[in-house]
C-alpha positions in Angstrom: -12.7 8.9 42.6 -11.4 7.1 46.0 -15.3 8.4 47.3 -16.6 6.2 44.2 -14.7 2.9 44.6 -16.1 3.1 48.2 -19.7 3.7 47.2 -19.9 1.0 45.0 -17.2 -1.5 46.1 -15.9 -2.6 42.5 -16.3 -0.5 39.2 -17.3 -4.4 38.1 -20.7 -3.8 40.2 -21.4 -1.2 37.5 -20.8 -3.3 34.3 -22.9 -5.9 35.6 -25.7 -3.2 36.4 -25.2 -1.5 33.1 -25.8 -4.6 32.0 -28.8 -6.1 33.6 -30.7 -2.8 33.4 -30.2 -2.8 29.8 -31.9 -6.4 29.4 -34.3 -6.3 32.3 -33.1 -9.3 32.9 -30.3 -11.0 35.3 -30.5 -14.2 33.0 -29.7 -12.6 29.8 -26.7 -10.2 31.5 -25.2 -13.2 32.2 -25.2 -14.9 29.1 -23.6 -11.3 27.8 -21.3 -11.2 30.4 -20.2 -15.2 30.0 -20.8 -15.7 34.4 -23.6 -17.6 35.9 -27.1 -15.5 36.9 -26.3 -16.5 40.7 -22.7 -13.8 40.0 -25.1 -11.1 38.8 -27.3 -11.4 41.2 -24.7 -10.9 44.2 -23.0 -8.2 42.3 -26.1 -6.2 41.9 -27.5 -7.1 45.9 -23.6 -5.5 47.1 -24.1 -2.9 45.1 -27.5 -1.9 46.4 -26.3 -2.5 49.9 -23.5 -0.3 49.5 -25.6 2.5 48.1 -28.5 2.1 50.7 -31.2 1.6 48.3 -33.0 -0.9 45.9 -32.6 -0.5 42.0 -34.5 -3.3 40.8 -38.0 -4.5 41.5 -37.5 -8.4 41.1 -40.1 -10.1 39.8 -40.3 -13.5 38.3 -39.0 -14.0 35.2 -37.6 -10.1 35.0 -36.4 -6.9 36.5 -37.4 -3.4 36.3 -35.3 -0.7 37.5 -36.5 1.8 40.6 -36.5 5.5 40.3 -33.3 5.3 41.9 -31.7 2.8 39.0 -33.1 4.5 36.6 -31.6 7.7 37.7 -28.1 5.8 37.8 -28.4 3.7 34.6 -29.2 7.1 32.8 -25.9 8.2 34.4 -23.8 4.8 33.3 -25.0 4.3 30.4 -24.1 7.6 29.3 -20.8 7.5 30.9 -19.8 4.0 29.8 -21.0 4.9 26.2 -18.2 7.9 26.2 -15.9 5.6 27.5 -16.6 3.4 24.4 -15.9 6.4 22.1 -12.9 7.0 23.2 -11.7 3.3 23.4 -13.0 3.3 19.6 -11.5 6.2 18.7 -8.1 5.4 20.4 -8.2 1.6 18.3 -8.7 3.1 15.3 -5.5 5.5 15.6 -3.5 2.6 16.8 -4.7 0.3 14.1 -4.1 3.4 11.3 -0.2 1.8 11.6 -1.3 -1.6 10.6 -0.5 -2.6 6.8 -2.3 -6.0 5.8 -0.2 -7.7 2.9 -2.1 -11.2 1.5 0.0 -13.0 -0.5 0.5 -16.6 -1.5 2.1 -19.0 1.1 4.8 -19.1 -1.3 5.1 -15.2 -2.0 5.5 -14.3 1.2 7.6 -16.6 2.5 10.4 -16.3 -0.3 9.9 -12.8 -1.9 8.6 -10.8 1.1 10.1 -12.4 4.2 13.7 -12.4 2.8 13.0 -8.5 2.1 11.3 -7.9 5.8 14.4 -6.3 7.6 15.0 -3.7 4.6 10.9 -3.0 4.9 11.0 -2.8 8.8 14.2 -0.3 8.8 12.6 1.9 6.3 9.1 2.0 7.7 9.8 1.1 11.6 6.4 2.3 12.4 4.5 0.3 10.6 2.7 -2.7 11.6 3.2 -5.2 8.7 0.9 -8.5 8.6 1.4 -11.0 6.4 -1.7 -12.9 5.7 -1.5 -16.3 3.4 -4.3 -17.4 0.9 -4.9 -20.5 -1.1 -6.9 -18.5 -3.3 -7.0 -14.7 -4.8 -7.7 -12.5 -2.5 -10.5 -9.9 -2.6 -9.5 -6.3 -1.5 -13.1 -4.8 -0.4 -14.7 -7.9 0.6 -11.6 -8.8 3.1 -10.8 -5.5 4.3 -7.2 -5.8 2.8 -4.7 -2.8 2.5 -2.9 -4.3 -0.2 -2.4 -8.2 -2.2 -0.5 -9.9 -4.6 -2.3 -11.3 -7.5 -1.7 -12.8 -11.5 -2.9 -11.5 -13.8 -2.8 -8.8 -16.4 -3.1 -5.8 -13.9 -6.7 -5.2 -14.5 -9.3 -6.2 -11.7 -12.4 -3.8 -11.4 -12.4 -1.8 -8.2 -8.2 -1.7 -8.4 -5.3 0.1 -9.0 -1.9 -2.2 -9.2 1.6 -2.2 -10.2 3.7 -4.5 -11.4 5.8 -6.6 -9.0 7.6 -9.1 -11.0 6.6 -10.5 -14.5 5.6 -14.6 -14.9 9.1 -16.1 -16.1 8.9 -20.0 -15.4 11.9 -22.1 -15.8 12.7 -26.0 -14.6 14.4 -25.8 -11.3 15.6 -28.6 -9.5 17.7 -29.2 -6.7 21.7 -29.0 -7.6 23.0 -32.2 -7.2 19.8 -33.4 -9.5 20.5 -31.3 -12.0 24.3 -32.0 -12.1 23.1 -36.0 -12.3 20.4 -35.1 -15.2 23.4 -35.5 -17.8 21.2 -36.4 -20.5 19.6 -33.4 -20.0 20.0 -31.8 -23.7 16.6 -30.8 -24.6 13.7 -29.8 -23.4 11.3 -32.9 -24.9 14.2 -34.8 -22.8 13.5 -33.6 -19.7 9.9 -35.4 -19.7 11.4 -38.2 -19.2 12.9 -36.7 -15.3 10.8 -37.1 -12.3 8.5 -34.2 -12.5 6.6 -32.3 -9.2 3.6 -31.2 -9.9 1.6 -27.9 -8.7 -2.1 -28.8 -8.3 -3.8 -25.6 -6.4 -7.5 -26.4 -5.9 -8.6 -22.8 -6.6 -5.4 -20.5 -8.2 -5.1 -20.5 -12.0 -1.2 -21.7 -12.9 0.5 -22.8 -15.8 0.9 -26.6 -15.4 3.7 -28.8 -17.2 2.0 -29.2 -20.2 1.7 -26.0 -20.6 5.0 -25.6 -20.5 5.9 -28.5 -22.9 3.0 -27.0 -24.9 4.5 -23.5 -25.2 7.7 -25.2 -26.2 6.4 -27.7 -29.0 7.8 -30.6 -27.2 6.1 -33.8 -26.9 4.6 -34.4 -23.6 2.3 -37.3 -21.9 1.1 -36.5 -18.7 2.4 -39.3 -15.9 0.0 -41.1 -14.3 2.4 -41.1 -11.3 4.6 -38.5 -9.6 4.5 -36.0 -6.9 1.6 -34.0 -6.5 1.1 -31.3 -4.1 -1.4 -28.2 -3.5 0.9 -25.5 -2.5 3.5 -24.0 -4.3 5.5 -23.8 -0.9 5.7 -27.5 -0.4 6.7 -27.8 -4.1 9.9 -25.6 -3.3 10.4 -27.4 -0.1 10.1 -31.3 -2.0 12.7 -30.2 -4.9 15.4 -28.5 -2.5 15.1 -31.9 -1.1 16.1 -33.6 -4.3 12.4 -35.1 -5.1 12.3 -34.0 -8.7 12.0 -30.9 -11.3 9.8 -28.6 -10.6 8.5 -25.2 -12.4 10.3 -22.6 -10.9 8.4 -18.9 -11.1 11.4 -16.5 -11.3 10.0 -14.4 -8.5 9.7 -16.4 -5.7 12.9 -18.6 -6.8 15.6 -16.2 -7.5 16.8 -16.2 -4.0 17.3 -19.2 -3.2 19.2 -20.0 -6.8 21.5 -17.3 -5.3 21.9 -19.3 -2.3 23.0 -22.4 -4.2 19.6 -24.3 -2.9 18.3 -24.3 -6.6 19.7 -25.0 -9.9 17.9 -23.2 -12.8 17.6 -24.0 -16.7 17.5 -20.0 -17.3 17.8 -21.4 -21.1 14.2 -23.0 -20.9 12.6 -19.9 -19.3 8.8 -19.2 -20.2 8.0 -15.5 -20.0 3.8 -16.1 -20.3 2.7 -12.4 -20.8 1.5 -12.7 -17.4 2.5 -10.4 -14.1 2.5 -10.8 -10.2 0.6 -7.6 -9.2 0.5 -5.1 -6.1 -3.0 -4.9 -5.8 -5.0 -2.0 -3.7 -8.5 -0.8 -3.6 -9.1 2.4 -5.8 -12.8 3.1 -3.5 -11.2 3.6 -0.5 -8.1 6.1 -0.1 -4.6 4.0 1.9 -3.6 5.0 5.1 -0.2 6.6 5.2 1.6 3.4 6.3 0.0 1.2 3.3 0.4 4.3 0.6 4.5 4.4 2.1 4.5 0.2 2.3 2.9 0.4 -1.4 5.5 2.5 -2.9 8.1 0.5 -1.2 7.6 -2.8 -2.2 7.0 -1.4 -6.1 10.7 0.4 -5.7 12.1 -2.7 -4.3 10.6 -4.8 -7.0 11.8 -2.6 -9.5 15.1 -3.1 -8.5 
């Protein structure tokens, strides 16, 4: 090997004339290789001086390789091409540990990251990535391992368990529910400042659906806070801005905590569900069959 480095100078020499014999063209190896055609040009004239012979025939506009560069780009093609094999195969054994978990900004941030340090101790191999959508996610087309998604658990081309039925209840933060005193009903609590959940592409129950379900009277404000993320809605009524529609799932933790209050007496079950979702045409890896079985125990429990 110590013989090679000093026959050709820099193993870079040979990229460049991998390349340039493959386009018959020092132009267009540049633009590949991101370097100006002046860069090519000196790598390839070193190269040929430290060989002792020519492997181009320049003309104009293009190159053509000698009998001698053809007799060596036969040789590094071939070699560089098992290189890229290898490479290939070696990515694809280290990515076999990576688990790709889409979710909603909201889902992952208060039902899976509160959970991460129990996932990473049981699975400390595996390569968890969170990945956030405003919209539901599609498993084939995205090249997802796994998702969350509402629904009724049936989506052509899935399997899926259930993670956590849709319970909704008014949540607010505690100090605005303590000072909601005339609080007793649900048709009363129109008349709170109310935050509302407008997702441009998601599918959610709104508040009058909610005062719908309930039979209690309901005119929608023409004012109020208004935001596209169910994550900023958290975020605005632990800061006192209002009520808000808490789903159970995502809210459970922090009325633990004592950063929500909860009307559990006003909760909505909608006979809908917050689903694992995983493609049924292609098989899981084993990190995203042992991630899939962990987060259905964990949300089980």
């Amino acid at each position: 090997m110590q013989e090679l480095w000093k026959l050709v100078a820099s193993p870079r020499h040979l990229l460049v004339f991998e390349t340039a014999a493959r386009h018959g063209s020092f132009t267009r190896a540049a633009r590949e290789m991101n370097v100006q055609q002046p860069a090519v040009s000196a790598a390839i004239k070193q190269l040929e001086e430290a060989l002792g012979t020519a492997l181009f025939t320049r003309a104009h506009r293009s190159v053509t390789l000698t009998p001698a560069g053809e007799r060596l780009y036969t040789d590094v093609s071939g070699a560089f091409a098992r290189v890229l094999d290898s490479a290939r195969t070696l990515a694809t054994r280290h990515a076999g540990n990576r688990v790709t978990l889409s979710a909603s900004t909201a889902f992952a941030h208060y039902w899976m990251v509160p959970r991460l340090a129990g996932f990473h101790a049981a699975n400390p191999d595996t390569d968890l990535r969170l990945q956030t959508s405003d919209r539901e996610p599609d498993i084939d087309a995205e090249g997802l391992s796994l998702a969350i998604r509402r629904g009724n658990g049936n989506w052509p081309g899935c399997d899926a368990a259930l993670i956590a039925p849709e319970v909704i209840a008014p949540i607010a933060a505690p100090r605005v529910m303590a000072a909601a005193i005339n609080l007793r009903s649900i048709a009363t609590l129109g008349n709170q400042p109310l935050i509302h959940l407008e997702e441009p592409v998601r599918d959610r129950p709104t508040w009058a659906d909610f005062f719908r379900h309930w039979q209690a009277p309901y005119a929608e404000p023409h004012g109020g806070l208004r935001l596209n993320d169910y994550a900023l809605v958290l975020q605005a009524t632990m800061a006192g801005e209002g009520f808000a529609l808490g789903w159970r799932h995502t809210t459970a933790f922090l009325v633990q905590q004592g950063l929500l209050a909860e009307r559990a007496d006003w909760a909505w079950e909608t006979g809908a569900g917050f689903y694992l979702v995983w493609s049924n045409g292609a098989p899981l890896s084993a990190e995203a069959l042992a991630a899939r079985d962990w987060l259905i125990a964990h949300a089980q429990a």
